[in-house]
Rosetta silent file (secondary structure, phi, psi, omega in degrees, C-alpha in Angstrom):
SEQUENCE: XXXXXXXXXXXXXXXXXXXXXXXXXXXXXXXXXXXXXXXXXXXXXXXXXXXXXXXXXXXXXXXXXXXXXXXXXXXXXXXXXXXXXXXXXXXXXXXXXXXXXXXXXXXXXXXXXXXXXXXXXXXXXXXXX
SCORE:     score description
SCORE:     0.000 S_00000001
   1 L     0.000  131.866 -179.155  -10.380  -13.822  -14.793 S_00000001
   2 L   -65.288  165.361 -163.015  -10.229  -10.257  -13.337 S_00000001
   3 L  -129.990   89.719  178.365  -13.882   -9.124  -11.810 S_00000001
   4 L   -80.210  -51.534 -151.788  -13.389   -5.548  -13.500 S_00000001
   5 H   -80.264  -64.423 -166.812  -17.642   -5.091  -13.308 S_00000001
   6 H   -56.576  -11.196 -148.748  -17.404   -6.036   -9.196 S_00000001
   7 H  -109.223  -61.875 -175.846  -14.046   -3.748   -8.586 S_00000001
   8 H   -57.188    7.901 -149.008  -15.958   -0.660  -10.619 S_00000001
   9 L  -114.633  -29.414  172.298  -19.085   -0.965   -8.358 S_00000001
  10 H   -94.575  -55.624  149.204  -16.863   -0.714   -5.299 S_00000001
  11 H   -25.202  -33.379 -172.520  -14.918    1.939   -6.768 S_00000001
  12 H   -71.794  -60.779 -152.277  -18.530    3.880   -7.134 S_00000001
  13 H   -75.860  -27.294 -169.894  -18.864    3.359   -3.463 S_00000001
  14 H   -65.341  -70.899 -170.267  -14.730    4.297   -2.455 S_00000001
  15 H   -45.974   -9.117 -169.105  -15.683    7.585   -4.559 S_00000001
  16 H  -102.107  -27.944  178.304  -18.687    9.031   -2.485 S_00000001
  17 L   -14.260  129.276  154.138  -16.635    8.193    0.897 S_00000001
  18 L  -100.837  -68.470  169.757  -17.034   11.829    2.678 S_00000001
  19 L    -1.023  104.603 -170.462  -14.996   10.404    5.511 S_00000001
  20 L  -106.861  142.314  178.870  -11.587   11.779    5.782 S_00000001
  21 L   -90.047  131.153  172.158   -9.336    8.955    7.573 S_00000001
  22 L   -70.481  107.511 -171.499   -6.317   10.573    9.869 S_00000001
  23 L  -131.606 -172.330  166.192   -3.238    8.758    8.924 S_00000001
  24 L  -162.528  175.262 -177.457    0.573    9.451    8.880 S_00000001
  25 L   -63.928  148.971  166.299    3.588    8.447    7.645 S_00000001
  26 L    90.110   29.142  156.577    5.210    4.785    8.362 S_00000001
  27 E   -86.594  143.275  170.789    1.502    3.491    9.243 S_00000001
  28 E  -103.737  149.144  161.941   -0.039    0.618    7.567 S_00000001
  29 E  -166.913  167.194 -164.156   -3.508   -0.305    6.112 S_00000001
  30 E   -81.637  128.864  155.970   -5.746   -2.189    4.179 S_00000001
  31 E  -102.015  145.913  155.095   -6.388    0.039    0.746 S_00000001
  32 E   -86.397  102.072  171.989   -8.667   -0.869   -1.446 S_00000001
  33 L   -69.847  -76.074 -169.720   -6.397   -1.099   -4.805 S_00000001
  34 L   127.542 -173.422  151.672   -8.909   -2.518   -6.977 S_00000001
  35 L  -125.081  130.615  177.773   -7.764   -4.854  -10.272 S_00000001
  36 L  -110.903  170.585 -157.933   -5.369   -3.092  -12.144 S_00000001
  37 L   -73.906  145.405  177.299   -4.225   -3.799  -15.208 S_00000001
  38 L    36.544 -160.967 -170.599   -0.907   -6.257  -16.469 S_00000001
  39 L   -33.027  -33.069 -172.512    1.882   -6.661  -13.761 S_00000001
  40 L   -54.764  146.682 -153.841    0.239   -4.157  -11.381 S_00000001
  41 L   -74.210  125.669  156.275   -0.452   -5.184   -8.336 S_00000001
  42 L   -49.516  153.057  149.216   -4.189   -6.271   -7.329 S_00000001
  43 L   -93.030  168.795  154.944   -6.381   -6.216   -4.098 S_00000001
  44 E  -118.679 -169.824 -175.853   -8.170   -9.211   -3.166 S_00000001
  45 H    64.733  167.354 -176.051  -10.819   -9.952   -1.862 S_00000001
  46 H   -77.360   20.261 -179.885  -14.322   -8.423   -1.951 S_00000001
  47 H  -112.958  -21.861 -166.230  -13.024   -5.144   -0.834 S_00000001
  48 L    62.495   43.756 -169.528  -10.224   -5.373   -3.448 S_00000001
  49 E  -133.716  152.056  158.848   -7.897   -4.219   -0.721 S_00000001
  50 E  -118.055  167.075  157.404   -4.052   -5.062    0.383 S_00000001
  51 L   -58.224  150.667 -177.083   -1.956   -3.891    2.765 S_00000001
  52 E  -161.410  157.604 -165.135    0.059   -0.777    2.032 S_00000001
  53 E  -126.399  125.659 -174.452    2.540    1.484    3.900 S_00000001
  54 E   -80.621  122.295 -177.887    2.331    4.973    3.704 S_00000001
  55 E  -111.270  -32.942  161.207    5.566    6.003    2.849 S_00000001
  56 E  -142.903  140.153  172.252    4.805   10.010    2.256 S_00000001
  57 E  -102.002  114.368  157.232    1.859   12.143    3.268 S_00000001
  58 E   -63.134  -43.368  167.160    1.221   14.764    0.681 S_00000001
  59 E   176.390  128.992 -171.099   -1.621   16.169    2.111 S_00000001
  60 L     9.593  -48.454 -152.422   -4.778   15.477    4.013 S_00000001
  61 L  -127.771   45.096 -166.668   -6.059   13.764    1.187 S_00000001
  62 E  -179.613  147.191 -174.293   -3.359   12.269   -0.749 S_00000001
  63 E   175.964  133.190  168.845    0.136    9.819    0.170 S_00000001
  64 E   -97.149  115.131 -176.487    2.245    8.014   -1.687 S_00000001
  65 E   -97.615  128.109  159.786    1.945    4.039   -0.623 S_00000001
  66 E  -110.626  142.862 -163.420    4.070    1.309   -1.419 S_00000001
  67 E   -74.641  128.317  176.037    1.940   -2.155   -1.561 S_00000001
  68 L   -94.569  136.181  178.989    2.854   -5.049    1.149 S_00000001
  69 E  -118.025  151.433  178.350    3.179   -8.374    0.149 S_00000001
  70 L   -96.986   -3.816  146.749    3.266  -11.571    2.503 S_00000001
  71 L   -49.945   77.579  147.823    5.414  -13.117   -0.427 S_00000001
  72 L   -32.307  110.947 -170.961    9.002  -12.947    0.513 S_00000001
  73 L  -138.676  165.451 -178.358   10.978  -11.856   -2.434 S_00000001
  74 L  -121.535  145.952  178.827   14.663  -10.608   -2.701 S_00000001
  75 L   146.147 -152.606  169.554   16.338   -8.192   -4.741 S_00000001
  76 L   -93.000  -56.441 -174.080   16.195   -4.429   -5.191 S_00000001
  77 L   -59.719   -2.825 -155.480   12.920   -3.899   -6.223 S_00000001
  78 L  -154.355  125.909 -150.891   11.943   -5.423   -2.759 S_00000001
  79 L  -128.084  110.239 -179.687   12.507   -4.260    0.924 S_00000001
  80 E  -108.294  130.879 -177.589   11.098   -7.342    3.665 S_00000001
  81 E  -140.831  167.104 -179.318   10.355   -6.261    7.476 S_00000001
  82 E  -106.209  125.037  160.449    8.343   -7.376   10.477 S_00000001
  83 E  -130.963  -28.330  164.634    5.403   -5.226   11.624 S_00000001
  84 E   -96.887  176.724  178.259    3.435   -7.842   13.281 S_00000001
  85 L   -83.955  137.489  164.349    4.899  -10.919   15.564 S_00000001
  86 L    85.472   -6.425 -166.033    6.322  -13.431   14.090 S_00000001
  87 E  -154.002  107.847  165.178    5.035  -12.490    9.983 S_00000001
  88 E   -71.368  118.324 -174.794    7.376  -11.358    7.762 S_00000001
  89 E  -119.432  149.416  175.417    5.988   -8.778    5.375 S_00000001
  90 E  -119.416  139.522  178.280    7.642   -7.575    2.019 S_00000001
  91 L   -53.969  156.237  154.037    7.565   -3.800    0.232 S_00000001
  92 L  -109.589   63.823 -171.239    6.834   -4.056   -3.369 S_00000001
  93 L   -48.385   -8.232 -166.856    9.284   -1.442   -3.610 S_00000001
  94 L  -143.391   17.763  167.922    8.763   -0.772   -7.672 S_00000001
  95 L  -122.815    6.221  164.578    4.711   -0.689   -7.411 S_00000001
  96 L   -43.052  145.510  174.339    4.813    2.779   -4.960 S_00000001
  97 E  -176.227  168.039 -176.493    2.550    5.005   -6.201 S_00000001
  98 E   -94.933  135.317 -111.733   -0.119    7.702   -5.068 S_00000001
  99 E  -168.135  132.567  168.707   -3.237    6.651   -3.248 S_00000001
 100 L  -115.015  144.930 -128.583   -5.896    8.566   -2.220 S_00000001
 101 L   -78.547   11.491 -166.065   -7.322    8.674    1.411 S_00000001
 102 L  -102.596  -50.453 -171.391  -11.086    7.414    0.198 S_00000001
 103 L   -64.328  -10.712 -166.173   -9.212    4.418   -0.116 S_00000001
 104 E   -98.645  147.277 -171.438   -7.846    3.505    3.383 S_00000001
 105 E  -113.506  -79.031 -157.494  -10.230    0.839    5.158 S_00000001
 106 E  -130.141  122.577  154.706   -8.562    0.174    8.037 S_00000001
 107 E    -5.213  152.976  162.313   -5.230    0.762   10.058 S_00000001
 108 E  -154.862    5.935  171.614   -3.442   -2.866   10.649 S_00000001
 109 E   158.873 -138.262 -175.339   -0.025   -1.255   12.317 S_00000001
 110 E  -172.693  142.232  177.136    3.237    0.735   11.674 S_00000001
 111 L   -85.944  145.887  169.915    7.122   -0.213   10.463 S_00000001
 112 L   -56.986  112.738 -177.646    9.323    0.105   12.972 S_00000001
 113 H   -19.795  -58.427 -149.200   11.797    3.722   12.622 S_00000001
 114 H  -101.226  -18.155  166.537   15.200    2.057   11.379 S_00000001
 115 H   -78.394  -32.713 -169.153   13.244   -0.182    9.242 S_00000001
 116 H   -78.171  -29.947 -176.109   11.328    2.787    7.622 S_00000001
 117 H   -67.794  -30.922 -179.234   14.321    4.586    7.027 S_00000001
 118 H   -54.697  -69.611 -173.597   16.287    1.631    5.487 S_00000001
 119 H   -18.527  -59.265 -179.419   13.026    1.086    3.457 S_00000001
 120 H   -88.002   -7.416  156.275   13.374    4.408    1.864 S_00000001
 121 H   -73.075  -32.116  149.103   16.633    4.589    1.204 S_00000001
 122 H   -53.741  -46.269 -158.342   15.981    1.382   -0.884 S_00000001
 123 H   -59.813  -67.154  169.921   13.288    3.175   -2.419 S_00000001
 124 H   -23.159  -58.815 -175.495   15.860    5.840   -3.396 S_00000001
 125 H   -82.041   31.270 -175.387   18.485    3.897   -4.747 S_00000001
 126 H  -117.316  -40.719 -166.430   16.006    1.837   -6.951 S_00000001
 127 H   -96.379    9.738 -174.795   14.640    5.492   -8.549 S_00000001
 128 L    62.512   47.963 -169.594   18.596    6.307   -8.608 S_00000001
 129 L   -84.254    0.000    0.000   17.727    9.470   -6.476 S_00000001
């Protein structure tokens, strides 16, 4: 059963954040996601947070994230790289979406150039851009 009452309580506390975190594109970090609703993807944990890869910075306070999973999956919808040794991590390539900077916890790396660019040209051909 989703813990909706514990996710809005931390949500309370995500919203008052003054702290703006410096980030940039192809860096990773734990977000707090929350639990969202049907297929969308959850955090865990008592932070409610996953990994997530900043794929565009909008502006100081805004980037569009795609979610990391340590699930290996195949397909279109799904773009798998290495950013730490040895641990294969996979894009959720069709749960990107825009994230706002109250939400980044913590830093945990960065994709690799030729990986980020493959990445988004998945991303592309997936939205048929």
């Amino acid at each position: 059963m989703k813990q909706y009452d514990e996710w809005n309580e931390v949500k309370k506390q995500i919203n008052n954040r003054k702290k703006i975190v410096n980030f940039k594109e192809r860096e990773i970090f734990w977000v707090r996601i929350g639990h969202n609703v049907g297929f969308e993807q959850d955090g865990k944990g008592k932070e409610f947070s996953r990994p997530v890869l900043v794929l565009r910075k909008l502006n100081r306070n805004i980037f569009f994230g795609i979610p990391l999973s340590t699930q290996i999956k195949e397909g279109s919808f799904f773009y798998n790289f290495s950013f730490l040794e040895s641990k294969m991590s996979c894009a959720l390539l069709m749960q990107g979406k825009v994230f706002d900077t109250k939400r980044l916890n913590k830093k945990i790396g960065m994709i690799n150039k030729d990986d980020f660019e493959s990445l988004k040209k998945e991303f592309k051909d997936l939205l048929c851009l």
